[in-house]
Wavefront OBJ file of the C-alpha trace (Angstrom):
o trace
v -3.870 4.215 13.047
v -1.318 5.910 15.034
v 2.310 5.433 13.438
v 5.811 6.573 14.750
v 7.353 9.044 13.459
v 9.538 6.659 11.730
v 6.708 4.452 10.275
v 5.368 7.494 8.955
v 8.817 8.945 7.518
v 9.432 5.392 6.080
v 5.484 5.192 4.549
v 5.575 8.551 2.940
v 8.915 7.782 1.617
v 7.583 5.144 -0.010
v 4.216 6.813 -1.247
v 6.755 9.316 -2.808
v 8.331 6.837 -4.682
v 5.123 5.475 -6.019
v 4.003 8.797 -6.667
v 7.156 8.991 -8.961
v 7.077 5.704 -10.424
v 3.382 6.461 -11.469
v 4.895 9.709 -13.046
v 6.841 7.810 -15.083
v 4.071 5.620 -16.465
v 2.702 8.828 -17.694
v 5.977 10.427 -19.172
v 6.422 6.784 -20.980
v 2.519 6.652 -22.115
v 3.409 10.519 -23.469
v 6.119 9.956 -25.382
v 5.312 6.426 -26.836
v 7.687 4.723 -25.383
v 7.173 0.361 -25.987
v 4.723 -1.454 -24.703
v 7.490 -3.815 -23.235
v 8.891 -0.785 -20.845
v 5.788 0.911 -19.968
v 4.523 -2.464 -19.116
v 7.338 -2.993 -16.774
v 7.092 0.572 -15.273
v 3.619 -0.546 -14.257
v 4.310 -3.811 -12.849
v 7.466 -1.848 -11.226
v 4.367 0.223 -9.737
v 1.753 -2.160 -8.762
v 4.634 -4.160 -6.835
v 5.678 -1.190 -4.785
v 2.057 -0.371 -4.146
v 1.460 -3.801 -2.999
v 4.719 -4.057 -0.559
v 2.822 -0.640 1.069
v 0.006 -2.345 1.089
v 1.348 -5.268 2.738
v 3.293 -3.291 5.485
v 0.549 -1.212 6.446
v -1.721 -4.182 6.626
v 0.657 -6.035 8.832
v 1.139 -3.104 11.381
v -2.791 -3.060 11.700
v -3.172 -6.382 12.378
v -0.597 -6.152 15.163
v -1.930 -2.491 15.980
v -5.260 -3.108 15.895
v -6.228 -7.451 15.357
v -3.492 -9.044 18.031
v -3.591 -6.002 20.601
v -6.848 -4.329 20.068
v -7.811 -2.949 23.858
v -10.905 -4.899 23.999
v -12.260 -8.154 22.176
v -15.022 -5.718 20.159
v -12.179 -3.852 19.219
v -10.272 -6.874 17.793
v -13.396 -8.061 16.189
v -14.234 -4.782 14.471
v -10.447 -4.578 13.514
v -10.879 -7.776 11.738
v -13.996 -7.195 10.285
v -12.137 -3.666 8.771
v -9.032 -5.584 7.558
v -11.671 -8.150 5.547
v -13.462 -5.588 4.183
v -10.288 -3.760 2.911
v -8.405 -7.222 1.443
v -11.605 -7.876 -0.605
v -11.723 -4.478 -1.834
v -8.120 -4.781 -2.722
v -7.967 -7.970 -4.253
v -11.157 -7.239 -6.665
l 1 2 3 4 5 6 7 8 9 10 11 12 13 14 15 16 17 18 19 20 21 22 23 24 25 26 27 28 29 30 31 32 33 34 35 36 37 38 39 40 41 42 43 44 45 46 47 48 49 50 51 52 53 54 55 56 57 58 59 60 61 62 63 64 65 66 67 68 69 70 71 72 73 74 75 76 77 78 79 80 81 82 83 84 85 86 87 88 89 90
């Protein structure tokens, strides 16, 4: 998937901030924090990780599904982007 140089500032920006909230999931599971705020730090986590998930689906559908250079490109694009939503939403 090629991305811009902004795409990719603004997608490892957000993988950072993942990275940290998942950090914090651990520092909260370490020091026995309540359920009730560990259980929002994940949901805090699994929501970012899903707006990624959403944004990088999106560009390869328009990358790769919409604009694919050839209609066996398209069709293997979509056959890819099945594959990975039903591995994602097991």
């Amino acid at each position: 998937m090629g991305h811009t140089i902004a795409q990719k500032t603004k997608l490892l920006a957000r993988v950072r901030r993942i990275t940290g909230q998942c950090q914090a999931i651990e520092r909260a599971l370490e020091s026995e924090v309540g359920c009730s705020e560990t259980l929002q730090r994940i949901a805090a986590a699994r929501g970012a990780l899903n707006s990624l998930m959403a944004e990088v689906l999106e560009e390869h559908v328009h990358a790769h599904v919409l604009d694919g250079a050839s209609a066996s490109a398209r069709h293997s694009a979509a056959t890819e982007l099945v594959d990975v939503v039903r591995a994602y939403l097991k």
